[in-house]
VEXLUMTOR-219769 format. One record per residue (C-alpha): residue number from 1; y, x, z; residue in three letters. Coordinates in Angstrom, 2 decimals. Example, Ala and Ser with C-alpha at 12.3 -4.5 7.8 and 13.67 -1.06 7.14 Angstrom:
<sites>
@i=1	py=-4.50	px=12.30	pz=7.80	aa=ALA
@i=2	py=-1.06	px=13.67	pz=7.14	aa=SER
</sites>
This chain:
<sites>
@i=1	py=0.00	px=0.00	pz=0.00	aa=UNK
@i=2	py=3.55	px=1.48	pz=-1.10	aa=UNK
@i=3	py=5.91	px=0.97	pz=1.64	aa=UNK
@i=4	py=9.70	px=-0.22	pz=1.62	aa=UNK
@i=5	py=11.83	px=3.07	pz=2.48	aa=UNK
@i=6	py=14.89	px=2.44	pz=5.03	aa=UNK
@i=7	py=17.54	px=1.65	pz=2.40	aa=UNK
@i=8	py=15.63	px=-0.21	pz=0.35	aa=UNK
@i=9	py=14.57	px=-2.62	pz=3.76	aa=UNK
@i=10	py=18.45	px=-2.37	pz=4.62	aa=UNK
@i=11	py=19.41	px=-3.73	pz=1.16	aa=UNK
@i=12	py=16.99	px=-6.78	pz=1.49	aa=UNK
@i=13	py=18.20	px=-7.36	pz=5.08	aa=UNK
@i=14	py=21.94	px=-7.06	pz=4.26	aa=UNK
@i=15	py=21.18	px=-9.88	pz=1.03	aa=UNK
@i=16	py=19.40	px=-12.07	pz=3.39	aa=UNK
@i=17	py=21.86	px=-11.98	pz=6.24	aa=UNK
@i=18	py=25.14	px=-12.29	pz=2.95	aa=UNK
@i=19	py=23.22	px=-14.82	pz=1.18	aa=UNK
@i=20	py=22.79	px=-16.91	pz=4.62	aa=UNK
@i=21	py=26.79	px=-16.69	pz=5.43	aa=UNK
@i=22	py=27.26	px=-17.61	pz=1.82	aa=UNK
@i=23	py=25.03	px=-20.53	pz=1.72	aa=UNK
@i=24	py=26.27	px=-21.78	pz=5.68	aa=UNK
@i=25	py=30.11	px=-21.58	pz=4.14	aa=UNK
@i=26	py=28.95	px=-23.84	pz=1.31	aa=UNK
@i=27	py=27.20	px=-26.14	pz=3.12	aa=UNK
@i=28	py=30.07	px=-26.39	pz=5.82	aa=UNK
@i=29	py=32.64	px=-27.75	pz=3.21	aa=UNK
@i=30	py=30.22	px=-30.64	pz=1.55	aa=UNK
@i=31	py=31.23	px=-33.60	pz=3.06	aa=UNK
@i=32	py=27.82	px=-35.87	pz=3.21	aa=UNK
@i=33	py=26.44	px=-38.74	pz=5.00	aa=UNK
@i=34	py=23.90	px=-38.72	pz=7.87	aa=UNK
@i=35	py=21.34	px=-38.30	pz=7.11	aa=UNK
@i=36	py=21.86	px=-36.40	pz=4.31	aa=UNK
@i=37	py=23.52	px=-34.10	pz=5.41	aa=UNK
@i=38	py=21.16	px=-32.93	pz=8.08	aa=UNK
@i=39	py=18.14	px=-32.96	pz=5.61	aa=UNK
@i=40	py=20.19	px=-30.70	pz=2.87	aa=UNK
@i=41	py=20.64	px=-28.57	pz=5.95	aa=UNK
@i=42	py=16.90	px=-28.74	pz=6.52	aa=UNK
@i=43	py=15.63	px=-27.55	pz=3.22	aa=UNK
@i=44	py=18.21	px=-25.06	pz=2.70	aa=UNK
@i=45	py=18.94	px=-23.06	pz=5.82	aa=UNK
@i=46	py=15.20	px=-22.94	pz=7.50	aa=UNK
@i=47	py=14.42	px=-19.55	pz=6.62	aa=UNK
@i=48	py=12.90	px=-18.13	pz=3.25	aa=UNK
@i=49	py=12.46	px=-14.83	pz=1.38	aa=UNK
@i=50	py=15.79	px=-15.28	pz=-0.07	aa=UNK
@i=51	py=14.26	px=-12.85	pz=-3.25	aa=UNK
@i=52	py=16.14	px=-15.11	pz=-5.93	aa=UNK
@i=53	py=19.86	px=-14.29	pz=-4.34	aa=UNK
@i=54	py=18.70	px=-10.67	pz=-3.81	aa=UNK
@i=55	py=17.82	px=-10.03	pz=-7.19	aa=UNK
@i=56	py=21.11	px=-11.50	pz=-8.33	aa=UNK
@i=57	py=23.01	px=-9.13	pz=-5.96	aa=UNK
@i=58	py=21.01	px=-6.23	pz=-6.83	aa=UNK
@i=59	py=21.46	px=-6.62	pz=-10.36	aa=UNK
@i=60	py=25.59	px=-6.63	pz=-10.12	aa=UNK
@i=61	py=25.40	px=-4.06	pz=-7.51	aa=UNK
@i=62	py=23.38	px=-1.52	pz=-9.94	aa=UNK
@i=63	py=26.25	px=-1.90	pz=-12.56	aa=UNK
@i=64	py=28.93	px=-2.17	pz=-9.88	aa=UNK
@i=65	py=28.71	px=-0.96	pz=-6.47	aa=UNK
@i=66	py=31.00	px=-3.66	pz=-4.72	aa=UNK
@i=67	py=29.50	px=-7.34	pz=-4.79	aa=UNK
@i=68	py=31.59	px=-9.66	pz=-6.94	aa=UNK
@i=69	py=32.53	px=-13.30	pz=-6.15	aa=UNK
@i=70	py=30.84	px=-14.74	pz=-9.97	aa=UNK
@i=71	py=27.38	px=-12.88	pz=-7.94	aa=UNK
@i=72	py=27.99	px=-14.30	pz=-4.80	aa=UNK
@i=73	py=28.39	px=-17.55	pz=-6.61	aa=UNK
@i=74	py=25.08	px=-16.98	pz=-8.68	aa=UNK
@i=75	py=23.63	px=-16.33	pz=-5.88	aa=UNK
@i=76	py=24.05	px=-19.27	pz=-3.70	aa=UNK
@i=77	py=23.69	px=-21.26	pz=-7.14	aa=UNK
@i=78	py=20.11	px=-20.12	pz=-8.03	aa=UNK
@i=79	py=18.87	px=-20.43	pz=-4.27	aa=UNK
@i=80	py=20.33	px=-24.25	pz=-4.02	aa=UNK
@i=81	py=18.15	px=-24.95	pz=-6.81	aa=UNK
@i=82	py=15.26	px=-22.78	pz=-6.11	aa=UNK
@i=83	py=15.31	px=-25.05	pz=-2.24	aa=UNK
@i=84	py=15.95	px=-28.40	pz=-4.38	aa=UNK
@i=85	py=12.64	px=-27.81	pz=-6.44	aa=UNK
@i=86	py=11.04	px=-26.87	pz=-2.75	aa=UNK
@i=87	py=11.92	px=-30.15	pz=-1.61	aa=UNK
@i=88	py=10.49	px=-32.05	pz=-4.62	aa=UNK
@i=89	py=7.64	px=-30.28	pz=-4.71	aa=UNK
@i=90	py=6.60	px=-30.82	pz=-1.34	aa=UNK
@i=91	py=6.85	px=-34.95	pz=-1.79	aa=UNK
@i=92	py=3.81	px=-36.69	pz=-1.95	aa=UNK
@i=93	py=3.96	px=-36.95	pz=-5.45	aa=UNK
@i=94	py=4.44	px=-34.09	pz=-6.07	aa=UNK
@i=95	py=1.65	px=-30.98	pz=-4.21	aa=UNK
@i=96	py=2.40	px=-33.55	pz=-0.42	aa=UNK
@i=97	py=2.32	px=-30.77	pz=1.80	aa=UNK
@i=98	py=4.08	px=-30.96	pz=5.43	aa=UNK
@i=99	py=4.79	px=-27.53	pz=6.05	aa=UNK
@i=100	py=7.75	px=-25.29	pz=4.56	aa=UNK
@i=101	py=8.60	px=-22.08	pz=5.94	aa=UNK
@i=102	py=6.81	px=-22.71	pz=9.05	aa=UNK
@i=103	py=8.92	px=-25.93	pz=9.50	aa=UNK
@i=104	py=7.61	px=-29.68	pz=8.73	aa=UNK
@i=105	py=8.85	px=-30.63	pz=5.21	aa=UNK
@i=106	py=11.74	px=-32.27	pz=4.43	aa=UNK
@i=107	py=10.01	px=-35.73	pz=3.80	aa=UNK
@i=108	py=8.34	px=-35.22	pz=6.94	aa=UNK
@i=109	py=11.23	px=-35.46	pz=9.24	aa=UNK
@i=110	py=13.77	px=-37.48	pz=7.34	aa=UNK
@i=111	py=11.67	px=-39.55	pz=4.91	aa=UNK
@i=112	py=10.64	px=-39.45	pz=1.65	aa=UNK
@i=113	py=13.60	px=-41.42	pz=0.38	aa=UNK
@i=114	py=16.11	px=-38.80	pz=2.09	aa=UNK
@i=115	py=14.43	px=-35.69	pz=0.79	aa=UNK
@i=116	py=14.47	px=-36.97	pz=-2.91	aa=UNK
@i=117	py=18.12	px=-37.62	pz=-2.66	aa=UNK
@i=118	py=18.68	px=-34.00	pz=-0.60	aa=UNK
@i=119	py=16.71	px=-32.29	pz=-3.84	aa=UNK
@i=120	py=18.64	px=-34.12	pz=-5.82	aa=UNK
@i=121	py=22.69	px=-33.32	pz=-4.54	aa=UNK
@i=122	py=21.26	px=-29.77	pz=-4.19	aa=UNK
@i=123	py=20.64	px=-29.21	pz=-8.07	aa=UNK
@i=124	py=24.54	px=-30.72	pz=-8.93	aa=UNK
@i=125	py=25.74	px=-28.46	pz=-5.67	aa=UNK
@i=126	py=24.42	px=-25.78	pz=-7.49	aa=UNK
@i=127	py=26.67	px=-26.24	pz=-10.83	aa=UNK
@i=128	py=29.61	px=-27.62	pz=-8.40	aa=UNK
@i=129	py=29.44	px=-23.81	pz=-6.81	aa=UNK
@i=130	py=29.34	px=-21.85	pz=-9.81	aa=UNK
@i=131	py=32.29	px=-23.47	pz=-11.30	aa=UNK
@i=132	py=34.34	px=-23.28	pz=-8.10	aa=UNK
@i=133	py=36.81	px=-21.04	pz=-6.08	aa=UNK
@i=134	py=34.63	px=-20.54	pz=-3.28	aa=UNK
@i=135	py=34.62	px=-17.00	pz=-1.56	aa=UNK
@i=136	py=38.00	px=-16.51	pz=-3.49	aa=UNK
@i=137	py=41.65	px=-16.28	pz=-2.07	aa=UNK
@i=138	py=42.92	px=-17.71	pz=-5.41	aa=UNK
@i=139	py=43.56	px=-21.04	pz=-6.36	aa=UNK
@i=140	py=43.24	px=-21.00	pz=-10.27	aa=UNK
@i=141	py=40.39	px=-19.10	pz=-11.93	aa=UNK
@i=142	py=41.06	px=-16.37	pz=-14.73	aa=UNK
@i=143	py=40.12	px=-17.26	pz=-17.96	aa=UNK
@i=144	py=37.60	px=-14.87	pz=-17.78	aa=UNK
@i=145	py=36.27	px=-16.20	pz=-14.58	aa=UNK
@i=146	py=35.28	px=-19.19	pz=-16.42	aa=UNK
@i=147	py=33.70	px=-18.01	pz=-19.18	aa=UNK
@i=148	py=31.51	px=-15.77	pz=-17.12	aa=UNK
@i=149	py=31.18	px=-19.05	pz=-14.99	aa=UNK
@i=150	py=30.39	px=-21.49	pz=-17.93	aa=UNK
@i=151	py=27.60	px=-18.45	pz=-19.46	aa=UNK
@i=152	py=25.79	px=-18.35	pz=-15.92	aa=UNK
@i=153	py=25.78	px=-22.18	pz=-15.80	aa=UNK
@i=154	py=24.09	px=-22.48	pz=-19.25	aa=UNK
@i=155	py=21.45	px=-19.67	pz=-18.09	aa=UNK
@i=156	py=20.66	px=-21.63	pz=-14.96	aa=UNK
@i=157	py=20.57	px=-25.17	pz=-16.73	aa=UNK
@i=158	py=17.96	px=-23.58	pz=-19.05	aa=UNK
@i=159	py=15.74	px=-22.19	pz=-16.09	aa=UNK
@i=160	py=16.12	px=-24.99	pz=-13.87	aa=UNK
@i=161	py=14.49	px=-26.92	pz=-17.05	aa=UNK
@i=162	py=12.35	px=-24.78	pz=-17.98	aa=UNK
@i=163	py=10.96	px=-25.13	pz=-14.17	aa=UNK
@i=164	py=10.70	px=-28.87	pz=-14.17	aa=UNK
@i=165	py=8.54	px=-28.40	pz=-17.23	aa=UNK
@i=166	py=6.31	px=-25.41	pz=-15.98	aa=UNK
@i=167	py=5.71	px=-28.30	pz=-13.14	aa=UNK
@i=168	py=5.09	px=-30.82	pz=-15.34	aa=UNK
@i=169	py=2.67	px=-28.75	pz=-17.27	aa=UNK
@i=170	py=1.08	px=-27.88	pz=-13.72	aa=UNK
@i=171	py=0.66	px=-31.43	pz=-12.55	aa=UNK
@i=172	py=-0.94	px=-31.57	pz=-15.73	aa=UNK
@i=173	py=-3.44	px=-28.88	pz=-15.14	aa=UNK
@i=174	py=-5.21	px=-30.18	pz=-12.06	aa=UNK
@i=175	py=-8.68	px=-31.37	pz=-12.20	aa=UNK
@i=176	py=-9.00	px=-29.44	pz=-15.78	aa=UNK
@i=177	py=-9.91	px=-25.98	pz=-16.72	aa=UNK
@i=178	py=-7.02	px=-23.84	pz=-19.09	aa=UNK
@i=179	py=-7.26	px=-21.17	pz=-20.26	aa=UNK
@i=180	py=-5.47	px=-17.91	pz=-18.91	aa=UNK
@i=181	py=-2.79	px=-17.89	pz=-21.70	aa=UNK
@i=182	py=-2.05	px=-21.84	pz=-20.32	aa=UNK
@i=183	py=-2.20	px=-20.67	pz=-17.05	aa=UNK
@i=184	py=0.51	px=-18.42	pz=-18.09	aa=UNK
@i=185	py=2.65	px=-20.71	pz=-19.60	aa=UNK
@i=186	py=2.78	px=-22.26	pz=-16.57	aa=UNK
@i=187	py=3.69	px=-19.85	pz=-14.53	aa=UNK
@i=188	py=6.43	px=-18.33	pz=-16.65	aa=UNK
@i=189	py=8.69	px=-21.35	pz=-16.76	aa=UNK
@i=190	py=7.26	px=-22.72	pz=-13.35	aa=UNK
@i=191	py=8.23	px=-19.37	pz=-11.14	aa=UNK
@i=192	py=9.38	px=-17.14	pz=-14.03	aa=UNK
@i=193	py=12.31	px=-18.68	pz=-15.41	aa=UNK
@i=194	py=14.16	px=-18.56	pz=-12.13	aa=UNK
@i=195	py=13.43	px=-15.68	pz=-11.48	aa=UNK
@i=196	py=14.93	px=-14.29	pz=-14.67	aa=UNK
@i=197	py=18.09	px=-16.57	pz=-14.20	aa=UNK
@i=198	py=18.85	px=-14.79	pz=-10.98	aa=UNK
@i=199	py=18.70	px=-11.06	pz=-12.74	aa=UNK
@i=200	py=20.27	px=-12.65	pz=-15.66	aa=UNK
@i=201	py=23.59	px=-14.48	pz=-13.94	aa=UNK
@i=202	py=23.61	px=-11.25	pz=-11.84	aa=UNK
@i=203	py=24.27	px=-9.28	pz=-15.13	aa=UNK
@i=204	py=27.02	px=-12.07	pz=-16.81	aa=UNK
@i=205	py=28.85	px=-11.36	pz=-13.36	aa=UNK
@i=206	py=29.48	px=-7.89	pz=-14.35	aa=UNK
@i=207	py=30.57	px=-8.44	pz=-17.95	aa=UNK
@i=208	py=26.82	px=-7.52	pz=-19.60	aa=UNK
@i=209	py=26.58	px=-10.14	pz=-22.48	aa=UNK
@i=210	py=23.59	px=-12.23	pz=-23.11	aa=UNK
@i=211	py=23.28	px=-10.22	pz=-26.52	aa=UNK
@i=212	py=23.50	px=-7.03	pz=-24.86	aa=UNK
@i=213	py=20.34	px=-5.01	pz=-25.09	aa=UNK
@i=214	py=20.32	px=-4.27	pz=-22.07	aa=UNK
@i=215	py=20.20	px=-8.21	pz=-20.98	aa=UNK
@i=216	py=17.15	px=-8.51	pz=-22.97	aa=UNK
@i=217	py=15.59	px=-5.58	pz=-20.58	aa=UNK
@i=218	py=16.69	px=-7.24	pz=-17.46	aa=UNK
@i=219	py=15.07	px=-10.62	pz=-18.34	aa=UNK
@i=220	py=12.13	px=-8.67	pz=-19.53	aa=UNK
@i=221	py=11.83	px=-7.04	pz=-16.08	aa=UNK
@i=222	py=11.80	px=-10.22	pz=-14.85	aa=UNK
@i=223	py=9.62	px=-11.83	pz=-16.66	aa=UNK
@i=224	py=6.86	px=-9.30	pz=-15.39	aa=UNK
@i=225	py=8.52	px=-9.92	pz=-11.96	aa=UNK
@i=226	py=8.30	px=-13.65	pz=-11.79	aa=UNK
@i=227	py=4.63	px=-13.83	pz=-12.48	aa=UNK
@i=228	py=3.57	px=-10.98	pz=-11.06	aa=UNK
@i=229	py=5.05	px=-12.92	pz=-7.72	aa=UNK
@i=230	py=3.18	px=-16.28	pz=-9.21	aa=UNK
@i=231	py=-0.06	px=-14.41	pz=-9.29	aa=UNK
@i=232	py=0.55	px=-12.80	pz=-5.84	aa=UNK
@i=233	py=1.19	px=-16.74	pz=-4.58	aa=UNK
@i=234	py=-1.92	px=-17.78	pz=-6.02	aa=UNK
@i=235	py=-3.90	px=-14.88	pz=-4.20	aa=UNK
@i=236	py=-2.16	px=-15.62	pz=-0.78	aa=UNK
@i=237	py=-2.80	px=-19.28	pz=-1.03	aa=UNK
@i=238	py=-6.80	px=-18.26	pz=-1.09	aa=UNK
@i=239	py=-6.59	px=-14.91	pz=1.40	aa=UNK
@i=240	py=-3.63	px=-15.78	pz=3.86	aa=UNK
@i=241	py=-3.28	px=-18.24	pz=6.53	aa=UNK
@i=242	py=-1.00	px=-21.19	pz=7.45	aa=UNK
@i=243	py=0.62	px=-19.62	pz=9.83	aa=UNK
@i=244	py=1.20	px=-16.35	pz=8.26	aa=UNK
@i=245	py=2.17	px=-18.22	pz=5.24	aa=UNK
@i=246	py=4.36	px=-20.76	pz=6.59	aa=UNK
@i=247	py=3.11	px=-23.40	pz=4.67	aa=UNK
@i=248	py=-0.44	px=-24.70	pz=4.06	aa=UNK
@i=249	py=-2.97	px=-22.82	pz=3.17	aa=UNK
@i=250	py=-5.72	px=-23.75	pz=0.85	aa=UNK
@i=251	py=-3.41	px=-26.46	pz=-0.75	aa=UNK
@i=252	py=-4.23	px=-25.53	pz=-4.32	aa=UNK
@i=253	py=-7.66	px=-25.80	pz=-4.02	aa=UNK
@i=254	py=-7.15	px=-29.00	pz=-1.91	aa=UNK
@i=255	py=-4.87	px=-30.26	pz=-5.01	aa=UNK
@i=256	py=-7.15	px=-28.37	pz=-7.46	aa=UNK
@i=257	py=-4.79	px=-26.86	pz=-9.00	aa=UNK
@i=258	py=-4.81	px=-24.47	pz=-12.10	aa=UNK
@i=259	py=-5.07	px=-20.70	pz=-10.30	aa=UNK
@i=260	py=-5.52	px=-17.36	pz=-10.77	aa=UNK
@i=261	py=-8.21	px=-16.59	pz=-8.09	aa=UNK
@i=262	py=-10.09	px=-19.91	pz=-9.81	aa=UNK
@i=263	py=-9.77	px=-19.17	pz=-14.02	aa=UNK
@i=264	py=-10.16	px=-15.43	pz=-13.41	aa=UNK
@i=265	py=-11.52	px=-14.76	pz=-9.73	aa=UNK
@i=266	py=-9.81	px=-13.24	pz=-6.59	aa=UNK
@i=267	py=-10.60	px=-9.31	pz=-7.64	aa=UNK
@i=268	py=-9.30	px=-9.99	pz=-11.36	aa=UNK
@i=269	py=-6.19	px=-11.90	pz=-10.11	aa=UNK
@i=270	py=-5.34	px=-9.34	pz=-7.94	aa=UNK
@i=271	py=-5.55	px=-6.20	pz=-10.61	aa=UNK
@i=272	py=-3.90	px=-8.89	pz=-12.99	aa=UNK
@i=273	py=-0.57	px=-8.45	pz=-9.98	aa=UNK
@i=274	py=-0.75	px=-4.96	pz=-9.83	aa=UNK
@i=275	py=-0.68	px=-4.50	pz=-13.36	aa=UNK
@i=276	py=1.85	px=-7.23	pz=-13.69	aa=UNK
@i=277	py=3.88	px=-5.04	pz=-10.94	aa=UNK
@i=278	py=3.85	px=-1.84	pz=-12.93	aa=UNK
@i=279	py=4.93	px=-3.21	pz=-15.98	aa=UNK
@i=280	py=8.03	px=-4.50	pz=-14.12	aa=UNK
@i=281	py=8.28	px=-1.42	pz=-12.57	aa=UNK
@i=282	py=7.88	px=0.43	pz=-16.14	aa=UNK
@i=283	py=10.82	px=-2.10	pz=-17.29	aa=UNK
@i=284	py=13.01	px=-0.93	pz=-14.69	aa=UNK
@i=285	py=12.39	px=2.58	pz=-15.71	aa=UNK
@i=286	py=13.94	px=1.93	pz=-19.38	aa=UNK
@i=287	py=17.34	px=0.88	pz=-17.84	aa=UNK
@i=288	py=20.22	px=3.27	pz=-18.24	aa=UNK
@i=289	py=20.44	px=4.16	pz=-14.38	aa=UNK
@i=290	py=20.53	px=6.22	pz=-11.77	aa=UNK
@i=291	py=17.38	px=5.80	pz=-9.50	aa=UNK
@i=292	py=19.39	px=5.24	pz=-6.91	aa=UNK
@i=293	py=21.38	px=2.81	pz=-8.26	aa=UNK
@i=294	py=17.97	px=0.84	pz=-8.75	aa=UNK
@i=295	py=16.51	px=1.55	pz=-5.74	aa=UNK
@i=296	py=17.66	px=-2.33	pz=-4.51	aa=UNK
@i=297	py=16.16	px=-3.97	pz=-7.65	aa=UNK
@i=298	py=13.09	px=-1.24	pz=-7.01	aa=UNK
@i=299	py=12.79	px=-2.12	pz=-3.36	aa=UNK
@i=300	py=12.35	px=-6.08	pz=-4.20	aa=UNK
@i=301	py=9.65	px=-5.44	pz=-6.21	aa=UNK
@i=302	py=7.85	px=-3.27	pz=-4.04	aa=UNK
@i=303	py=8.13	px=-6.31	pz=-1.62	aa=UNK
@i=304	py=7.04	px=-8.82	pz=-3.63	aa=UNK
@i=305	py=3.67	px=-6.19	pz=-4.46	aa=UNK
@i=306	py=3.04	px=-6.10	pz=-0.60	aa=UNK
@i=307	py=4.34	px=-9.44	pz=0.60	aa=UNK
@i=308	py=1.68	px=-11.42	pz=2.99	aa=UNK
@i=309	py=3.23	px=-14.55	pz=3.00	aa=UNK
</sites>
């Protein structure tokens, strides 16, 4: 097992503890019903790996070395809408499970009705914040500002629907064998495209254009990211336990769902991450960068590879 070093850990722990300030202050200024409000609180501030901000932060921070507002925007964008598809896909619907990051689901405490409605002012939060002032002193935004602002909400419209269909095509799946290359499919809009929103609105914040080459080897880094930490998921699910997972364990066989560990087997899924993890890591090696300016992008990865829960 490859280990975090000190600044790498320090560079996760200072995203989760900016990303948590960031999301508080947004969440602080909504003005919502009870008990709305208390349920958007719920699914939003209870925790998590926070890995979708982190890679947005890391990915401005490698091209500039002071965190800009359009990342800190991204940021709390892509993790609004990462926590509204939590929600949803915890209903009983949806995969009905009653534990989220250790906590009882959303529907659990404040009913099914509530939790819909809490997924569903999360996803238009998230557009509401990236075309805002928040975490600036200024009143009007520069016409740059909202260009930048307008690019990164088209690249997280197209992931956030790219996820409901990955979902879609996994609700689909259960009860059936796929194939691999389905399984795939799946998993690259389901997890992936997220994944490569965050690393991609991190990279509009800092002025690299969608038809930059380097974009194109950002989103292909995380590509290989997103289901390398699919495939990970799928392993966990089978080989880690409720508690250590914070949420129930066993629930895709319960579900049977489409897997990794069940198309390919445990041993196979788990060279299939580590290969998966290499090739993200080989990505990273194209960019034009210092290693230590990709040490934070570097160190995520490495945690996802090792990650128990």
């Amino acid at each position: 097992m490859v280990t975090l070093t000190t600044e790498e850990q320090d560079s996760l722990t200072a995203a989760r503890d900016r990303i948590q300030l960031d999301l508080q202050t947004v969440l602080d200024q909504q003005l919502l019903p009870s008990p709305l409000k208390e349920a958007v609180h719920h699914a939003v501030m209870l925790g998590g790996k926070r890995i979708r901000p982190a890679l947005t932060y890391a990915t401005a921070i490698m091209h500039e070395p002071i965190l800009n507002i359009a990342a800190r925007r991204a940021a709390v964008a892509i993790e609004l809408i990462h926590c509204y598809s939590l929600v949803h896909d915890d209903l009983p619907c949806m995969d009905d499970d009653e534990l989220r990051r250790g906590q009882p689901t959303c529907h659990k405490v404040f009913g099914e009705a509530t939790a819909l409605l809490a997924g569903d002012i999360l996803q238009t939060m998230a557009f509401e914040v990236l075309n805002s002032n928040y975490f600036s002193q200024d009143t009007e935004k520069t016409p740059r500002d909202m260009v930048v602002s307008s690019q990164q909400s088209c690249v997280l419209a197209q992931a956030a629907n790219r996820m409901v269909q990955g979902q879609v095509l996994d609700l689909s799946a259960e009860n059936k064998t796929i194939s691999e290359l389905d399984l795939e499919t799946i998993h690259l809009n389901k997890t992936g495209a997220l994944i490569q929103a965050a690393i991609g609105m991190g990279a509009l914040s800092v002025g690299i254009e969608m038809r930059d080459s380097l974009y194109s080897q950002l989103i292909e880094f995380g590509g290989f990211l997103g289901l390398a930490y699919q495939v990970q998921d799928d392993i966990l699910d089978v080989t880690a336990s409720t508690e250590a997972l914070g949420k129930t364990a066993g629930l895709d066989q319960r579900n049977q769902k489409a897997t990794y560990p069940s198309i390919i087997g445990l041993d196979k899924a788990t060279a299939l991450a580590q290969d998966l993890h290499q090739r993200a890591f080989n990505a990273l090696k194209s960019l034009p960068y210092s290693a230590k300016d990709m040490e934070p992008l570097e160190g995520i990865a490495r945690f996802l590879l090792n990650r128990e829960q």
